[in-house]
N, C-alpha and C positions, 0 to 999 in steps of 0.2 A: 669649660665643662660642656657648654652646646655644642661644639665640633667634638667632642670625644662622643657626645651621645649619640650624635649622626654617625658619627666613624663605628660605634657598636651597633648602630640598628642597619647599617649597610652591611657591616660581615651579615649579621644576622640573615638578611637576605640572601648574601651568598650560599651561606651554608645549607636554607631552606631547598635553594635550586639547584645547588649540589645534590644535595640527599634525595630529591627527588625525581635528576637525571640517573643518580644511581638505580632507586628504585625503577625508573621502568627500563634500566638497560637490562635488570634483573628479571623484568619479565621475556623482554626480548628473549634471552636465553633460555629461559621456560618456553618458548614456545619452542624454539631450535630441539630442544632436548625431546620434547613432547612429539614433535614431528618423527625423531628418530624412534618413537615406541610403538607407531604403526605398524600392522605385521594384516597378517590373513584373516586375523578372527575380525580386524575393523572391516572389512570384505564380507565376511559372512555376517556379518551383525547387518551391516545394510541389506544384504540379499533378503536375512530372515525379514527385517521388519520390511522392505517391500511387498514382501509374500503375504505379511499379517492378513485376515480379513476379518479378525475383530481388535479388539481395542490394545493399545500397548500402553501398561502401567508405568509409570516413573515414581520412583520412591527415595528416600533418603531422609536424614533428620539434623537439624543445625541449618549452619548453612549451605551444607551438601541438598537439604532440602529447597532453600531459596533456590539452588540452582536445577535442579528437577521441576520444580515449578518453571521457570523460564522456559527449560529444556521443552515441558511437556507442551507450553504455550508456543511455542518455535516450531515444532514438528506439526500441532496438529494447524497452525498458519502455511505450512508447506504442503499439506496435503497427507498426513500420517494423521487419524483419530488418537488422540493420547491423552491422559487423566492422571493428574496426578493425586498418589496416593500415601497419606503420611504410616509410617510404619508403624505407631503406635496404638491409633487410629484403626488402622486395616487389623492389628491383633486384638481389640475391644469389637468387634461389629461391622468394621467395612471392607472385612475382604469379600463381604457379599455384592458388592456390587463389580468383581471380578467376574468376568464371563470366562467356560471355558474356549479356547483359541487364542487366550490373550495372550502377549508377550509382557516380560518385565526388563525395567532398566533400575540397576539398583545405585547408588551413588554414594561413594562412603571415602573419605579422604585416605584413611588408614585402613576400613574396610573393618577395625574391631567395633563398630556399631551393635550391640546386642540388641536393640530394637530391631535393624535390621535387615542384621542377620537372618533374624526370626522369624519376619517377615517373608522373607523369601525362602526361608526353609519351607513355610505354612503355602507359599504358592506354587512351588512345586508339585508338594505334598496332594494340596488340591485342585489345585489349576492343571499341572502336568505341561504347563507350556515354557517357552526357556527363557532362562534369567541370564540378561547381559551384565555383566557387572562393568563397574566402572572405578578403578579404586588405583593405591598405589601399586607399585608388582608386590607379588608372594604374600595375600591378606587373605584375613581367615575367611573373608567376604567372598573372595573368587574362589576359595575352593566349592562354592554353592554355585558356581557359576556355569553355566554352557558356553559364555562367549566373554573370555576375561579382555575388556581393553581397559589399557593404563595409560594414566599422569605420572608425572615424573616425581621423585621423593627428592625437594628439594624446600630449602629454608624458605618461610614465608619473610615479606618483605618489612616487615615492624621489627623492631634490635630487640626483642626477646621469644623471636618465630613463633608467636602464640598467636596472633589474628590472622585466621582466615584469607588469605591475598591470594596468594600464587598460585594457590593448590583450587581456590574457586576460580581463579582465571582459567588456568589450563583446563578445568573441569569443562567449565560453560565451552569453550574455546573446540576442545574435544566433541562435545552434546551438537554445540550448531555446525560444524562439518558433518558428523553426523547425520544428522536433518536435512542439509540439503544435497550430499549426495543420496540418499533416501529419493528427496525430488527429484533427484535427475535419473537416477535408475529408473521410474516410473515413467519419466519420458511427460512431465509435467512441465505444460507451459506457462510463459509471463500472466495469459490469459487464465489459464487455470488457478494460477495463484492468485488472481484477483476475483475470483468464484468466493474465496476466502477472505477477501477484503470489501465486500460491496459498497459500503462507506467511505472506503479509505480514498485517500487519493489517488492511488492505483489503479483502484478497481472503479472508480469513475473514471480514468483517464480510459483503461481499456473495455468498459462496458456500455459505459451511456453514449447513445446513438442520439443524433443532434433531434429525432423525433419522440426524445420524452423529454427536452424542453423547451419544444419550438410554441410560441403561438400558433395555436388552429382555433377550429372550429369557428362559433359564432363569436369569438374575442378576434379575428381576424380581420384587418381593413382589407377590404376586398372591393371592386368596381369594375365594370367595364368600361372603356375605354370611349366609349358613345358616349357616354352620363353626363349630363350638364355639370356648369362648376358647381352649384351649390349641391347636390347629390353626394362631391366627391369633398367637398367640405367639411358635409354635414361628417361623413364617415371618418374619417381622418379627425374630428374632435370629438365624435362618439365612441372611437373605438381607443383614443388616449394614447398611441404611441406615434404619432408625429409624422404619418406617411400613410399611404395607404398601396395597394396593390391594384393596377390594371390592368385590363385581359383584354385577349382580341376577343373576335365574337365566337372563336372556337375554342373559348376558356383558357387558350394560352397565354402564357406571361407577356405581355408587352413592354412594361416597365413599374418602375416606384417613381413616385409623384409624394415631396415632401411637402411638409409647413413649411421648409425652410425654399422650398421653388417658387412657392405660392408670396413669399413676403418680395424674393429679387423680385418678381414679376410687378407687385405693386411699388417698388421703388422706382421700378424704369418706368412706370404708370401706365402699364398696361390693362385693360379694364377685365380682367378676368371674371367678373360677373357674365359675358358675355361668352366667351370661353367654351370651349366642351374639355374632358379631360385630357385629350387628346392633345390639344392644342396647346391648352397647359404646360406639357410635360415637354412640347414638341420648341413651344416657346423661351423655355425656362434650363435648357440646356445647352450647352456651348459642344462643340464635338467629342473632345475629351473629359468631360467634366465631371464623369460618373463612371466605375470600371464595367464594360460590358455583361449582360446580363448570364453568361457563360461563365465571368469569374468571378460572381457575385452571389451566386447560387448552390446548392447543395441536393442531394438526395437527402431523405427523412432516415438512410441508412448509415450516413456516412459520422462517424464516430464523431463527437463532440470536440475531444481535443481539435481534433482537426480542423473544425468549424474556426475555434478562439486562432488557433496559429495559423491561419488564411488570413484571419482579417486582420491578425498582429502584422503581417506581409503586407496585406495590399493596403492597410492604413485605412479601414475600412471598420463599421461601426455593427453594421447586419449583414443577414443573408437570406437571402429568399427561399424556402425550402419548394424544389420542385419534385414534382410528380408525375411522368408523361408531360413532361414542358408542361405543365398546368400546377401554379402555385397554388400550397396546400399550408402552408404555414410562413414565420418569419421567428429567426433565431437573433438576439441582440447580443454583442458583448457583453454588457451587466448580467445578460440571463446565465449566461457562462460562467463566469467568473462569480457568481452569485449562487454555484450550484458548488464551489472550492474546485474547481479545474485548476 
């Protein structure tokens, strides 16, 4: 009885990964098919909505609406302003906040929607601007249409084609092609699309400049290079991150002088109390031991990622931000990585 039960819960299995390499070799072909229903109006529909310069409504209702919501959330991340708007909604009170110049995208599986429909009869009617429909071919939805593009009329993937699958694939699938040739018609870069993501990972990788979050100011270990040791002590445990910065007498970067040069120094018993910083730094270094102060360093302009993948390179923990050769901050990998780089 317990190997029959394993030998039925292993078909089981098979049959589960059957039906579900079936199902998506099923969508596979939803896409193949979907690609063949491209034509000129998907060309004109991006031209129009490049042109837009006010808002472009997305509507639909079921899950043709989940997918206009997406839709409208996808475009206006790409650089298209877009809103969407529930059709029932828009016919009780919210087609006022329809501007006119808007464009509509209306999304309907079958396209016999009578919400709508209605909808988009009422935004022509008052809007005057043009309705792209999105639906199967020959729906009563695209004859309200100025720019019909279609999904393909095929069985969705559940054994009684009643749930929503293939036809919200191809839909969504349709919408974000869409959207980002939209972007590139407009001649919209990596950078611009990150104007729309400020938070994101994106848009701190291509925006934040290593001078919004380097150490400055008065939180800076800074010295001259003259300083006696306890000066350059004192600085380097008042300012709390473990180094401080030295300058010649014309503000320029000479070097970093850490806690951890200052400890070798007392292990080999040298009497650093008696020391200038100078001598310190000059003591506490072997020829190679630190990467010259050329590769260790940045401008306050030079983008942040670039800061973390230097030091990910040179195996290196900071970077001295300069200025006119003259340090103006210091940038740590924690601060990096701490900001989600």
């Amino acid at each position: 009885l317990w190997i029959q039960l394993q030998t039925n819960d292993k078909n089981l299995v098979n049959i589960s990964i059957k039906s579900a390499q079936r199902m998506l070799s099923t969508y596979a072909r939803a896409m193949e098919e979907t690609q063949l229903l491209l034509d000129n109006n998907f060309i004109t529909a991006v031209e129009t909505i490049s042109a837009l310069k006010s808002m472009l409504i997305v509507t639909g209702l079921g899950k043709s609406g989940l997918v206009g919501q997406k839709a409208a959330a996808t475009l206006s991340s790409t650089g298209t302003p877009a809103s969407f708007v529930h059709p029932v909604e828009a016919l009780h009170g919210d087609l006022g906040v329809v501007a006119k110049g808007s464009a509509m995208i209306a999304i309907s599986k079958g396209g016999g929607n009578e919400e709508t429909i209605e909808f988009a009869r009422q935004f022509r009617a008052v809007v005057g601007g043009p309705v792209i429909t999105l639906t199967e071919p020959n729906s009563r939805l695209e004859e309200l249409s100025d720019l019909a593009l279609h999904i393909p009329k095929l069985p969705e993937i559940d054994e009684w084609d009643l749930a929503p699958t293939t036809s919200t694939m191809t839909s969504m699938a349709m919408l974000d092609v869409l959207a980002i040739c939209v972007q590139q018609n407009k001649g919209l870069s990596a950078a611009d699309f990150a104007q729309f993501h400020p938070s994101g990972t994106l848009g701190k990788r291509l925006l934040l400049e290593v001078k919004d979050l380097m150490i400055a100011g008065e939180n800076l270990p800074l010295k001259s290079a003259s300083q006696p040791f306890a000066e350059v002590i004192y600085e380097i445990s008042s300012k709390g991150i473990g180094m401080v910065l030295l300058t010649q007498d014309n503000g320029d970067l000479m070097g970093v002088l850490t806690d951890g040069d200052i400890r070798r120094l007392i292990e080999r018993g040298e009497n650093v109390t008696q020391m200038t910083a100078l001598e310190c730094i000059q003591a506490s270094r072997r020829e190679n031991d630190l990467p010259p102060v050329d590769r260790a360093s940045a401008n306050p302009h030079t983008k942040a990622i670039e800061c973390l993948e230097r030091m990910q390179r040179d195996q290196i923990t900071s970077l001295v931000i300069l200025e006119n050769k003259k340090p103006i901050g210091i940038v740590r990998m924690q601060d990096l990585v701490a900001a989600g780089l």
